[in-house]
Gaussian input, Z-matrix of N, CA and C with variables (Angstrom, degrees):
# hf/3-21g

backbone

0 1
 N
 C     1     B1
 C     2     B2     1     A1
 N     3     B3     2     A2     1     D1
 C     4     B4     3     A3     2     D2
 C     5     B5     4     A4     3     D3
 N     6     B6     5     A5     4     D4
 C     7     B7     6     A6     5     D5
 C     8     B8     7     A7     6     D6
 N     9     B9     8     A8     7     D7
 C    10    B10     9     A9     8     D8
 C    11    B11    10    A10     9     D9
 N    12    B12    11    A11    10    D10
 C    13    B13    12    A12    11    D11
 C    14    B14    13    A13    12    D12
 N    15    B15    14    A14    13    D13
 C    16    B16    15    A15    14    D14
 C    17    B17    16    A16    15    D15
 N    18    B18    17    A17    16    D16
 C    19    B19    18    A18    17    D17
 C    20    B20    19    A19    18    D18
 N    21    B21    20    A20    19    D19
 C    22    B22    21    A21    20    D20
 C    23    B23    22    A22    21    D21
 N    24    B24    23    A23    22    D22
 C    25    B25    24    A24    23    D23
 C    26    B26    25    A25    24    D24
 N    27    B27    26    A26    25    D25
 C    28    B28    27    A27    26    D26
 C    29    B29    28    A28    27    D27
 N    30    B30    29    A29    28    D28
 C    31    B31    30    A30    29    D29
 C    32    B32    31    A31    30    D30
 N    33    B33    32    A32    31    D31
 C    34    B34    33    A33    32    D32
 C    35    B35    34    A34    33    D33
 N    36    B36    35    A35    34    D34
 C    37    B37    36    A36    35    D35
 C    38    B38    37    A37    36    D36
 N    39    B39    38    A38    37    D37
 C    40    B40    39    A39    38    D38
 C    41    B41    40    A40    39    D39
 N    42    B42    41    A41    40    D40
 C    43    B43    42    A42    41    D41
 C    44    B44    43    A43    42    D42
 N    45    B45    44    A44    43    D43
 C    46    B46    45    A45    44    D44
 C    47    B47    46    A46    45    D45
 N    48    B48    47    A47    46    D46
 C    49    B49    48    A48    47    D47
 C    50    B50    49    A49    48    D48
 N    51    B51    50    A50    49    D49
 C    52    B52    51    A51    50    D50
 C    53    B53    52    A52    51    D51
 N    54    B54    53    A53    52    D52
 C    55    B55    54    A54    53    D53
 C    56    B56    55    A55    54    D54
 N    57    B57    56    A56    55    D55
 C    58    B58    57    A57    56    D56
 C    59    B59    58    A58    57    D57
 N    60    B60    59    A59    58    D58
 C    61    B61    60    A60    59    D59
 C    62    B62    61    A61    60    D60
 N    63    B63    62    A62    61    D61
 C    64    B64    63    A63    62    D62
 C    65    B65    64    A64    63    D63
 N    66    B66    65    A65    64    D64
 C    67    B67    66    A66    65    D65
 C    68    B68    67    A67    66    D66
 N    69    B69    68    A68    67    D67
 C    70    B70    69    A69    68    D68
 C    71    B71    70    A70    69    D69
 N    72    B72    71    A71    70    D70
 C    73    B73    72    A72    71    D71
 C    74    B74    73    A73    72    D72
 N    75    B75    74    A74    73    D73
 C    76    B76    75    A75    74    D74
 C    77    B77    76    A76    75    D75
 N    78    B78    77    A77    76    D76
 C    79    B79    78    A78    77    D77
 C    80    B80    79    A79    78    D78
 N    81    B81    80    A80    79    D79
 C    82    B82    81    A81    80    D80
 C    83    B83    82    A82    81    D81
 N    84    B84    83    A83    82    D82
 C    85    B85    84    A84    83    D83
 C    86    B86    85    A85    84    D84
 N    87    B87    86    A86    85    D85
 C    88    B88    87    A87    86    D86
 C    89    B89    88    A88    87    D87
 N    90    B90    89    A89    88    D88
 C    91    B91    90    A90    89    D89
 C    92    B92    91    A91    90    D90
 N    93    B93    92    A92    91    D91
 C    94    B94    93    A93    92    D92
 C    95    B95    94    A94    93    D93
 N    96    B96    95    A95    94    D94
 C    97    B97    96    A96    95    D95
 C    98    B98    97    A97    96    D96
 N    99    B99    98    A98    97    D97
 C   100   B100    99    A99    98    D98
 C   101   B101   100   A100    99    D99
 N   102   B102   101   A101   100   D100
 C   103   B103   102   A102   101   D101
 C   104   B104   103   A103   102   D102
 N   105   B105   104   A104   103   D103
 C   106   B106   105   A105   104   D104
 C   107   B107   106   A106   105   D105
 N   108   B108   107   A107   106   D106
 C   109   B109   108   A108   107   D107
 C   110   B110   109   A109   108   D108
 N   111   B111   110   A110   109   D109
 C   112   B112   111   A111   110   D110
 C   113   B113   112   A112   111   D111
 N   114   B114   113   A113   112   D112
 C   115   B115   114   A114   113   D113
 C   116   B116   115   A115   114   D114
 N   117   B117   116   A116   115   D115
 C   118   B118   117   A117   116   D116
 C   119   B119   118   A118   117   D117
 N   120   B120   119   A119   118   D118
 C   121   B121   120   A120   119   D119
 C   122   B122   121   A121   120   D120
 N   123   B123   122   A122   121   D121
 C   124   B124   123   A123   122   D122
 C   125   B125   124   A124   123   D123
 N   126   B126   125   A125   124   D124
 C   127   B127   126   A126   125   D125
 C   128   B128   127   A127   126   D126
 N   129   B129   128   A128   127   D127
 C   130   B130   129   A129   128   D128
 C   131   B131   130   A130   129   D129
 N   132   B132   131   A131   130   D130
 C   133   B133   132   A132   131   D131
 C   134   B134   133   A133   132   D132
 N   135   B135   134   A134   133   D133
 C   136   B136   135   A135   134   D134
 C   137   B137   136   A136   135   D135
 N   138   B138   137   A137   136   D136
 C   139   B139   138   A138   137   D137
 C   140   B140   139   A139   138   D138
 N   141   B141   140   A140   139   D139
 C   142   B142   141   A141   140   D140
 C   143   B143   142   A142   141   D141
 N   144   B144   143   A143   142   D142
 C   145   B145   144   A144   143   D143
 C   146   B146   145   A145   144   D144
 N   147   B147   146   A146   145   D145
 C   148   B148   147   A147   146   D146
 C   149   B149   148   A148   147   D147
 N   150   B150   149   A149   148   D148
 C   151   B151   150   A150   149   D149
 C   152   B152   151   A151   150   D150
 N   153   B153   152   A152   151   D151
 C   154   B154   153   A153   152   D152
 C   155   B155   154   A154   153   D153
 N   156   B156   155   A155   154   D154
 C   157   B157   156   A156   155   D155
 C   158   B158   157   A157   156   D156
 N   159   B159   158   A158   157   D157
 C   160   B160   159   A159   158   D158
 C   161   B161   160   A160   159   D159
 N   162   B162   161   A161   160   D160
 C   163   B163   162   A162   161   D161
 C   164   B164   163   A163   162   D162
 N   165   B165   164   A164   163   D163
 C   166   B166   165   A165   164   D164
 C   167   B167   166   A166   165   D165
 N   168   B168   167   A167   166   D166
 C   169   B169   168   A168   167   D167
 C   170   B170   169   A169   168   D168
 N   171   B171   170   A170   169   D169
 C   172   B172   171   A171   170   D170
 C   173   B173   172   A172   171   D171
 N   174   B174   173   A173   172   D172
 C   175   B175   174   A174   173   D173
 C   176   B176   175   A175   174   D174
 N   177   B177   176   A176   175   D175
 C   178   B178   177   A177   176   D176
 C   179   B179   178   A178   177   D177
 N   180   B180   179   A179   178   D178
 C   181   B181   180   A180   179   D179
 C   182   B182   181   A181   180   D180
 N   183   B183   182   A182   181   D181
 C   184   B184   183   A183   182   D182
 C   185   B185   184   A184   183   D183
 N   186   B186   185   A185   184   D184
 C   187   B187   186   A186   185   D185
 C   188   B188   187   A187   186   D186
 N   189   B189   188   A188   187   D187
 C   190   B190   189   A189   188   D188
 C   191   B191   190   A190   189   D189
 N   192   B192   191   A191   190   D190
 C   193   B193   192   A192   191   D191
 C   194   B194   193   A193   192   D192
 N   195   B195   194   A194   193   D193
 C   196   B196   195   A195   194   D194
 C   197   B197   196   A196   195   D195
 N   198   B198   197   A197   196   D196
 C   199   B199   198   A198   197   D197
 C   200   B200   199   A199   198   D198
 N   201   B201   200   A200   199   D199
 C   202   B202   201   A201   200   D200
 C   203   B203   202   A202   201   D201
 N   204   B204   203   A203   202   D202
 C   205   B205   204   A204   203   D203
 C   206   B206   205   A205   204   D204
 N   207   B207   206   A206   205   D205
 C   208   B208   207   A207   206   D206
 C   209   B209   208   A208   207   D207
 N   210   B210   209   A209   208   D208
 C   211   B211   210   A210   209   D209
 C   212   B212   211   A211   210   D210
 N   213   B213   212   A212   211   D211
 C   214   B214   213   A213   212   D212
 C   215   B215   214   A214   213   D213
 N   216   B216   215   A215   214   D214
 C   217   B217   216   A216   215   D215
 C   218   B218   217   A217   216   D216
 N   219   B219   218   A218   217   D217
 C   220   B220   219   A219   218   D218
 C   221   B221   220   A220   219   D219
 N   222   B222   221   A221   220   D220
 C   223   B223   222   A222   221   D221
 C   224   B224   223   A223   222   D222
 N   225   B225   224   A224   223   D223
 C   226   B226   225   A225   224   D224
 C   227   B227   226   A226   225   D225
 N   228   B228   227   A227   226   D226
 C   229   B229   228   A228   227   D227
 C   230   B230   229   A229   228   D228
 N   231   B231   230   A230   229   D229
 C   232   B232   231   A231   230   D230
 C   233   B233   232   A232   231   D231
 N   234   B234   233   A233   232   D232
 C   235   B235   234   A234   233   D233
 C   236   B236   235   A235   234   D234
 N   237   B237   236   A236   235   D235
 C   238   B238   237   A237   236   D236
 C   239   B239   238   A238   237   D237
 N   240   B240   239   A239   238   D238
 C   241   B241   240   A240   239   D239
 C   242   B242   241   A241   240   D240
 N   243   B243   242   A242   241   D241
 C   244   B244   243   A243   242   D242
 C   245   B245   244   A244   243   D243
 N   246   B246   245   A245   244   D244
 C   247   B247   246   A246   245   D245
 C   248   B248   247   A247   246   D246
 N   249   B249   248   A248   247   D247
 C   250   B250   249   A249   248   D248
 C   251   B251   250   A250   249   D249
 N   252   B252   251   A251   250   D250
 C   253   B253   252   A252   251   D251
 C   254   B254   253   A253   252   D252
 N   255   B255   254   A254   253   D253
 C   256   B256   255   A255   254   D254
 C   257   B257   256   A256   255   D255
 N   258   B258   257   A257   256   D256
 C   259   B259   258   A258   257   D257
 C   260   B260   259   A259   258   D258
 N   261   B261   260   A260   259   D259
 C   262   B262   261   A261   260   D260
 C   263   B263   262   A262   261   D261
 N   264   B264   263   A263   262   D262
 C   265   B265   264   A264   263   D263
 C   266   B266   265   A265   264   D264
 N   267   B267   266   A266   265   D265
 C   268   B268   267   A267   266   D266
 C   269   B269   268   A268   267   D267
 N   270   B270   269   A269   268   D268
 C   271   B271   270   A270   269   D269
 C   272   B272   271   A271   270   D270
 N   273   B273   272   A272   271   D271
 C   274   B274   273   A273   272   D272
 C   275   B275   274   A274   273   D273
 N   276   B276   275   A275   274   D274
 C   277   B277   276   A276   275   D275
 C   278   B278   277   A277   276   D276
 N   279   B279   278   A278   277   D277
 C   280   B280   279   A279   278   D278
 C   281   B281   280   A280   279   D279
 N   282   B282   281   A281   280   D280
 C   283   B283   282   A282   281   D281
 C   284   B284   283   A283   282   D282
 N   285   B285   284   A284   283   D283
 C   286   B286   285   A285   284   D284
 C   287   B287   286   A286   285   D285
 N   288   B288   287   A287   286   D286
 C   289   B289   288   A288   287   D287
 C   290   B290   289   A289   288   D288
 N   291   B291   290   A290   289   D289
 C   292   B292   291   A291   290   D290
 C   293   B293   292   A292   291   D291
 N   294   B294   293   A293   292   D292
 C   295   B295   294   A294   293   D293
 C   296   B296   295   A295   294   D294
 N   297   B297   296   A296   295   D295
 C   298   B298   297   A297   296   D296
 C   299   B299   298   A298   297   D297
 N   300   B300   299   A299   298   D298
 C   301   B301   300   A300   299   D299
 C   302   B302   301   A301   300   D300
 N   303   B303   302   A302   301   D301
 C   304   B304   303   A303   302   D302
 C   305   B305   304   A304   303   D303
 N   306   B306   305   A305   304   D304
 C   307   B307   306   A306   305   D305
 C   308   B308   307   A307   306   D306

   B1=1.4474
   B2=1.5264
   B3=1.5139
   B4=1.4883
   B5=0.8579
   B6=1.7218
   B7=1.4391
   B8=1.3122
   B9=1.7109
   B10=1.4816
   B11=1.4553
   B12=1.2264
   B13=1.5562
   B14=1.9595
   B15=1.6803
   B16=0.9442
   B17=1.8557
   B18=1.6504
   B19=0.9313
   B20=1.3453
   B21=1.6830
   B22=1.9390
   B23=1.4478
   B24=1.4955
   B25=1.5007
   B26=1.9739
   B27=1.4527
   B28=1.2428
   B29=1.7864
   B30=1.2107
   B31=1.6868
   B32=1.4745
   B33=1.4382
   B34=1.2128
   B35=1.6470
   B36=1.7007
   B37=1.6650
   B38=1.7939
   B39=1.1687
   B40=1.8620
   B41=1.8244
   B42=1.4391
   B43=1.0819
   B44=1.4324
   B45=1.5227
   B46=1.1702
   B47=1.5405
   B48=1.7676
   B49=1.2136
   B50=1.2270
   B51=1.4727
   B52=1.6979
   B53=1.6301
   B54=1.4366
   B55=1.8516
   B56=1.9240
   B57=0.6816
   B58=1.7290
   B59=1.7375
   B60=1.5576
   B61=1.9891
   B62=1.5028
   B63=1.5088
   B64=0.9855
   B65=1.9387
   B66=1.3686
   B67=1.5653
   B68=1.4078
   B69=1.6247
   B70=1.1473
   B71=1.1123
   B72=1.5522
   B73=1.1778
   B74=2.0534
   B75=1.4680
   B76=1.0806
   B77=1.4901
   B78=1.8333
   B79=1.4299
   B80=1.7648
   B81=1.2554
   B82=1.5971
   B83=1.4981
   B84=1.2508
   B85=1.7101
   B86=1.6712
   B87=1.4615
   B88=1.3723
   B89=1.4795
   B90=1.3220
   B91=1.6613
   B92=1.3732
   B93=1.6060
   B94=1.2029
   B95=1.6738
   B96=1.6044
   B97=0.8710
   B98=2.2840
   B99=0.7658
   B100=1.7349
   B101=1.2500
   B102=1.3123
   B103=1.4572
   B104=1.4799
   B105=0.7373
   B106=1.5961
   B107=1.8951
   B108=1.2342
   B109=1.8221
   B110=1.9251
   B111=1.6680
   B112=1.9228
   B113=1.5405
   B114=1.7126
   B115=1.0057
   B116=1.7386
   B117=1.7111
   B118=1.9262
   B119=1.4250
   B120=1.4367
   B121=1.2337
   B122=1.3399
   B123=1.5663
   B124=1.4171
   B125=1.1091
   B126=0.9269
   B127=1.5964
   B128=1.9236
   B129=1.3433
   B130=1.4831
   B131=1.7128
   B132=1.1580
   B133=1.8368
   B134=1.3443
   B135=1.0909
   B136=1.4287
   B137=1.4981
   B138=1.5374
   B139=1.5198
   B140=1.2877
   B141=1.3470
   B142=1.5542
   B143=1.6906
   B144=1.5903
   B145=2.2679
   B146=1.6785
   B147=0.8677
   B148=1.5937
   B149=1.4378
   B150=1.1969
   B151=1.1985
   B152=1.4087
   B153=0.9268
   B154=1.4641
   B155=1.8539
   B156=0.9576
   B157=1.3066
   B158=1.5875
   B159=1.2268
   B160=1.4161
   B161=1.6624
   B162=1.4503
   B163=1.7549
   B164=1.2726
   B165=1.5054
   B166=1.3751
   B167=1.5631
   B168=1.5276
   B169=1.5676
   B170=1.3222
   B171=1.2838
   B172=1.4802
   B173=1.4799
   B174=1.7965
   B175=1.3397
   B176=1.1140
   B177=1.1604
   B178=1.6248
   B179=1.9515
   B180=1.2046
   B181=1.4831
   B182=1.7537
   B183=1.2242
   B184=0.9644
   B185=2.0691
   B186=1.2444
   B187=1.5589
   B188=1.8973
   B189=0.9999
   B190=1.4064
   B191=1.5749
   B192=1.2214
   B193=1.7377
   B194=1.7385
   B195=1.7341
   B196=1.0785
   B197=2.1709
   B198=1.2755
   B199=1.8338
   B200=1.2978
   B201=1.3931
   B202=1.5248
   B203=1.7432
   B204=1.4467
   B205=1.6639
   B206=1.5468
   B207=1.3529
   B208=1.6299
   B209=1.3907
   B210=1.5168
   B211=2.0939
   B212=1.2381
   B213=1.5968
   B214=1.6231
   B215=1.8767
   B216=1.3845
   B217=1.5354
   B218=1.7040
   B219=1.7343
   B220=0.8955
   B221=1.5492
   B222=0.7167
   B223=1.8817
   B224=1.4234
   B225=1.5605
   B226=1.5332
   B227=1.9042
   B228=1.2593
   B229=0.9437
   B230=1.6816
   B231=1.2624
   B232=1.8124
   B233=1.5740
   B234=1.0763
   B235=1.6031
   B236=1.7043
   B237=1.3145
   B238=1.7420
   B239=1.7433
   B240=1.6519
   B241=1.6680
   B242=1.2100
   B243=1.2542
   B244=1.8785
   B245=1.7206
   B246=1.9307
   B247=1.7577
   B248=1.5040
   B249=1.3329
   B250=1.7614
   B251=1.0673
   B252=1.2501
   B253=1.3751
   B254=1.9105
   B255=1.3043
   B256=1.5938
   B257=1.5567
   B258=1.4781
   B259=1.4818
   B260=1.3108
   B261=1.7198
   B262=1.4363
   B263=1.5528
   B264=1.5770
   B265=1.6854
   B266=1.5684
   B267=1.4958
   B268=1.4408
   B269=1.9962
   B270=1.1360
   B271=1.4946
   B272=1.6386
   B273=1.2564
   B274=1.3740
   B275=1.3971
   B276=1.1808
   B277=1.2444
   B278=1.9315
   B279=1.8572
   B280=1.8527
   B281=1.3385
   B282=1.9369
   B283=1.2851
   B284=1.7095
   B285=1.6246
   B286=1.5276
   B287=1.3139
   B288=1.5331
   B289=1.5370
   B290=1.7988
   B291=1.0562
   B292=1.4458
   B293=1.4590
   B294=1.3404
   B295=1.2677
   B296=1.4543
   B297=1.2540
   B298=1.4660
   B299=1.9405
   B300=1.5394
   B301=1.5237
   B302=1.8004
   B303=1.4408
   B304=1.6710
   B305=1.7823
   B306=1.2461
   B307=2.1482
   B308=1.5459
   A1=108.85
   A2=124.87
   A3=117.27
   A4=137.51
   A5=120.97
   A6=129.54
   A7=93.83
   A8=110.35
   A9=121.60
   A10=133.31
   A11=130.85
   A12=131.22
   A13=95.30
   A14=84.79
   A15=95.97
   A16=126.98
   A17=107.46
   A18=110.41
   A19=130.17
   A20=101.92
   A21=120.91
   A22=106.11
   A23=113.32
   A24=119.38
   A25=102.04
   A26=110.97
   A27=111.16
   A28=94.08
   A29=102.74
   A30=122.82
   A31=88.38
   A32=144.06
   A33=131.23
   A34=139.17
   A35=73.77
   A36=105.60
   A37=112.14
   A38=88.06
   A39=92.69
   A40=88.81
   A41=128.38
   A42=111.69
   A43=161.62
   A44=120.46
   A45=108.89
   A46=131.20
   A47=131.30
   A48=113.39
   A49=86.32
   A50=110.89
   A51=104.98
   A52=109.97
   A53=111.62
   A54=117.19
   A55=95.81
   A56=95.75
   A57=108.18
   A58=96.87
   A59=93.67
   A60=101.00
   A61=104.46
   A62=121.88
   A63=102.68
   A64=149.52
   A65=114.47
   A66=129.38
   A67=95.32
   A68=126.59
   A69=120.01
   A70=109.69
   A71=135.10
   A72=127.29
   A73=95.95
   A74=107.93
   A75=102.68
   A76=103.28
   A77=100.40
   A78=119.75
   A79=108.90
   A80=112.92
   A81=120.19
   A82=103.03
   A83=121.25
   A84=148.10
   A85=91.95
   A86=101.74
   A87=116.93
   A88=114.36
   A89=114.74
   A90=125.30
   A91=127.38
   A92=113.79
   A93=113.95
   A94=91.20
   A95=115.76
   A96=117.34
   A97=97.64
   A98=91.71
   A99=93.55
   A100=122.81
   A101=141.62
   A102=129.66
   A103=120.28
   A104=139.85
   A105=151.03
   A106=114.84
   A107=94.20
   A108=113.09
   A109=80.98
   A110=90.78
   A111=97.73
   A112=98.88
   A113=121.53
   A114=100.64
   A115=119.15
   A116=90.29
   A117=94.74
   A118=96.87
   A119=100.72
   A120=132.30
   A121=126.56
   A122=148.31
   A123=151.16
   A124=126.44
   A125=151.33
   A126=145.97
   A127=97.56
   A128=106.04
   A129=107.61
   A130=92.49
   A131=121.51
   A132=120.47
   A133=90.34
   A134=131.45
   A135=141.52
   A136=108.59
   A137=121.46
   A138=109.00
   A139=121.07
   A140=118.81
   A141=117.33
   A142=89.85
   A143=104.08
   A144=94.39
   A145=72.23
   A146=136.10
   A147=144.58
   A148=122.57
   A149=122.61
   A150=135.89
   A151=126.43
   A152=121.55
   A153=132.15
   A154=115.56
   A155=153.12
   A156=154.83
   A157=86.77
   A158=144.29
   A159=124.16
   A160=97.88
   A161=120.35
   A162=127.34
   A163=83.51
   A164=118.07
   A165=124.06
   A166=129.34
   A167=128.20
   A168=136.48
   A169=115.35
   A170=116.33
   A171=107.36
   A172=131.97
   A173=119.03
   A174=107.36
   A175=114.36
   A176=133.92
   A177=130.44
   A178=123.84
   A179=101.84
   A180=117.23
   A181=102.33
   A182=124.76
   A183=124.49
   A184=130.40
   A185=91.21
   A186=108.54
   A187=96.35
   A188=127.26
   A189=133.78
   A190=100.22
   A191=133.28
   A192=126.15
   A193=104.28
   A194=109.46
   A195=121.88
   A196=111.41
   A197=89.25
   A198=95.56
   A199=87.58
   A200=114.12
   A201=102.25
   A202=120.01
   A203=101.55
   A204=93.24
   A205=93.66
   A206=126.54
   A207=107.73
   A208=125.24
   A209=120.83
   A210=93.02
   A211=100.19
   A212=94.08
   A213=123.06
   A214=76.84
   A215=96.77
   A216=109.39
   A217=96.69
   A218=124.66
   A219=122.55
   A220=90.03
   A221=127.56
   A222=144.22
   A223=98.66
   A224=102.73
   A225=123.07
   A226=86.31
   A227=147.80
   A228=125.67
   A229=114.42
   A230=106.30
   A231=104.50
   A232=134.45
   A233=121.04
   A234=107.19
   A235=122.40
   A236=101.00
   A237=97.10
   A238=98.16
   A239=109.30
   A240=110.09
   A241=109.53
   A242=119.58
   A243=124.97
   A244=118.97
   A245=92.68
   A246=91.49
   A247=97.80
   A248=128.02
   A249=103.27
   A250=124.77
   A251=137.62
   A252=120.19
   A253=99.67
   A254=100.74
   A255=118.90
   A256=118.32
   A257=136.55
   A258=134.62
   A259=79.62
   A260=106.01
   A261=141.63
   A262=104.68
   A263=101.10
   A264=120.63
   A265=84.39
   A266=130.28
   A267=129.77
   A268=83.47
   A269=129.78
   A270=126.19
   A271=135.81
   A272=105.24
   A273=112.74
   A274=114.09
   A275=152.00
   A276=112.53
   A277=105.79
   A278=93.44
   A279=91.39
   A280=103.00
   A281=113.09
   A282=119.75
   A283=95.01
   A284=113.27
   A285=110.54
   A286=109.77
   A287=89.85
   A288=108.01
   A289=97.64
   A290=121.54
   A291=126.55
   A292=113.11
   A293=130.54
   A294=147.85
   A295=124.90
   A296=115.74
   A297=111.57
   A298=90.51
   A299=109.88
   A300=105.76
   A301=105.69
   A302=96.74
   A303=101.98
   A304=86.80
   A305=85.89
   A306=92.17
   A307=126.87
   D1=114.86
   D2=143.79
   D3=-26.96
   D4=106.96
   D5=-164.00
   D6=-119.14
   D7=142.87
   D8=153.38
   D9=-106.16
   D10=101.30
   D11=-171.32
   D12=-40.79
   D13=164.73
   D14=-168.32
   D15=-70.03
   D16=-33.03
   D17=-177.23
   D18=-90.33
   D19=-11.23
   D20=154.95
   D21=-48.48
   D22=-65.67
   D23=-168.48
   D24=-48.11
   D25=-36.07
   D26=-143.47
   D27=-85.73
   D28=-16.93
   D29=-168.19
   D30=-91.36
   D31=-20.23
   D32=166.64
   D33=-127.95
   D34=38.52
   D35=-177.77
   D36=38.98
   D37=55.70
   D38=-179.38
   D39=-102.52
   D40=121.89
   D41=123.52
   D42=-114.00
   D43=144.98
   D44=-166.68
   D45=-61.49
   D46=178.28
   D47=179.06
   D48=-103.20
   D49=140.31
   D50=179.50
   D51=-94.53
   D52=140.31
   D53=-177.54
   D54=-88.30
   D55=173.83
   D56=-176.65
   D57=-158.09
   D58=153.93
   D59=-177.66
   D60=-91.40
   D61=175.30
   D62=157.42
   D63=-30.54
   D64=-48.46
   D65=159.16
   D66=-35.92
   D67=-61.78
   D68=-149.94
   D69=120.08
   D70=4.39
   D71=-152.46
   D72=-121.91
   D73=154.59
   D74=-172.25
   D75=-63.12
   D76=160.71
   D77=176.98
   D78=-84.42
   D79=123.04
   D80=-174.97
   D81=-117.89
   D82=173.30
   D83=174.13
   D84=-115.25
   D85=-170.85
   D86=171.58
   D87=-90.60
   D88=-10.72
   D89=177.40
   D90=-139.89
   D91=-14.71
   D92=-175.35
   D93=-120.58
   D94=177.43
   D95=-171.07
   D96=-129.94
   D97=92.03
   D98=170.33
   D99=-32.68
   D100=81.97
   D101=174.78
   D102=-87.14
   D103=-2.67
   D104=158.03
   D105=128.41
   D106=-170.39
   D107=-165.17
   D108=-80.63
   D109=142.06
   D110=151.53
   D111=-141.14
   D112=134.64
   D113=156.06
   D114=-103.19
   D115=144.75
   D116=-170.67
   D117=-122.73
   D118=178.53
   D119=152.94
   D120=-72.63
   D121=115.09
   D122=-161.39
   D123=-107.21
   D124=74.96
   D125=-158.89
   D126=-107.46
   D127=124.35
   D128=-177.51
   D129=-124.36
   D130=128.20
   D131=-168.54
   D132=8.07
   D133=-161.90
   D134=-130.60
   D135=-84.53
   D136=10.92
   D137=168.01
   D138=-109.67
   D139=134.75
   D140=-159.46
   D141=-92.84
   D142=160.38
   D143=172.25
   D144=-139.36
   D145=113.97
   D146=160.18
   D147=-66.61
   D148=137.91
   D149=-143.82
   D150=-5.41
   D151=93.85
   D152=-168.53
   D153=-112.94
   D154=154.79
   D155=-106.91
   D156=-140.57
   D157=158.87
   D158=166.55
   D159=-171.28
   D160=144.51
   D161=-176.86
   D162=-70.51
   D163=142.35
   D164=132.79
   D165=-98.38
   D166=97.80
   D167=-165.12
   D168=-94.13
   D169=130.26
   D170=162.00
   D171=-87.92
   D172=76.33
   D173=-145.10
   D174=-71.75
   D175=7.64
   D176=163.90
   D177=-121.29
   D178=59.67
   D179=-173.90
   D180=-43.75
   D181=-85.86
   D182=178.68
   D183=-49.74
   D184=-0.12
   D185=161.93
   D186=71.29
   D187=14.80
   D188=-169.50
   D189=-83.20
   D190=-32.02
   D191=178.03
   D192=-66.32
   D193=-57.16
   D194=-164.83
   D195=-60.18
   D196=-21.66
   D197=-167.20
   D198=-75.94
   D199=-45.18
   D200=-172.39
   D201=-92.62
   D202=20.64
   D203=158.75
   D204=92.16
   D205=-4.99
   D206=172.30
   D207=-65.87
   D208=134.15
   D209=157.23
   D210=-82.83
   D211=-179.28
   D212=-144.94
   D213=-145.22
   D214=143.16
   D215=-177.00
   D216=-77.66
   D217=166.08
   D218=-179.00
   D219=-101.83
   D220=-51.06
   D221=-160.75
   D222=-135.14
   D223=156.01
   D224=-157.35
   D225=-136.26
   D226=65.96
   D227=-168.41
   D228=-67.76
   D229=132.85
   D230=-178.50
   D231=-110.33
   D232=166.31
   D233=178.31
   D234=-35.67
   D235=-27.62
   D236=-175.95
   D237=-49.49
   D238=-53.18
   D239=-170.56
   D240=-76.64
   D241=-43.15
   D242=-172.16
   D243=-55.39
   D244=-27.88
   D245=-177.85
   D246=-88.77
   D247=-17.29
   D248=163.75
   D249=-52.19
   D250=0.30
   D251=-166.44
   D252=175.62
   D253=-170.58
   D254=-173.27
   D255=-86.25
   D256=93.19
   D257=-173.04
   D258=-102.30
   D259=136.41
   D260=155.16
   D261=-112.78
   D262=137.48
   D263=177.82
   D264=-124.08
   D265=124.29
   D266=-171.16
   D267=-133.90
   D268=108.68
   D269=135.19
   D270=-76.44
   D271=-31.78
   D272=174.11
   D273=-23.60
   D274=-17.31
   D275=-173.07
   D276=-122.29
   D277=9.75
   D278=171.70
   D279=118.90
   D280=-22.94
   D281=-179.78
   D282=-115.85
   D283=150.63
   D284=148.14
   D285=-91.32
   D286=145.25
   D287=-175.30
   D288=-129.60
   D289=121.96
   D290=172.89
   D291=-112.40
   D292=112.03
   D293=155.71
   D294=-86.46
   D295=150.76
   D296=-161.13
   D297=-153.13
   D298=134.44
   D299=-168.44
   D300=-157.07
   D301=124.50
   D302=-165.24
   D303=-86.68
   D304=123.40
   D305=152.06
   D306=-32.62

């Protein structure tokens, strides 16, 4: 599933619907923090995927990557988008180059 970190979504005023457990209390992992379903609009370089459903995560809940200077992915793109079409990971030439191409 296409996931969006938390502070991408927050940088493009998407908000999520938040799920809650029984208690009422938000739904968590052991590291990320679940903030709910958004459906958006996708534009990846020049291919648009129109309204599509996507996790929004907060992968650093406890703020422990960011104190110590890590990045944090903005987007997690997942099989829902990758099986439309052809993803290339090319290193060969010293640089990665990732291409992505709808049929």
């Amino acid at each position: 599933m296409t996931t969006l970190g938390r502070h991408f979504a927050d940088r493009l005023e998407i908000v999520p619907i938040m799920p809650t457990d029984a208690n009422g209390d938000p739904v968590t992992t052991a590291n990320m923090r679940f903030l709910g379903d958004a459906t958006v609009r996708l534009r990846i370089g020049d291919i648009v995927i129109p309204y599509k459903t996507v996790k929004v995560m907060d992968f650093d809940p406890d703020g422990l990557h960011q104190a110590a200077g890590r990045d944090l992915p903005d987007m997690l793109i997942g099989m829902d988008i990758i099986a439309r079409g052809r993803l290339t990971v090319d290193s060969t030439s010293g640089e990665t180059v990732v291409t992505f191409e709808l049929p």
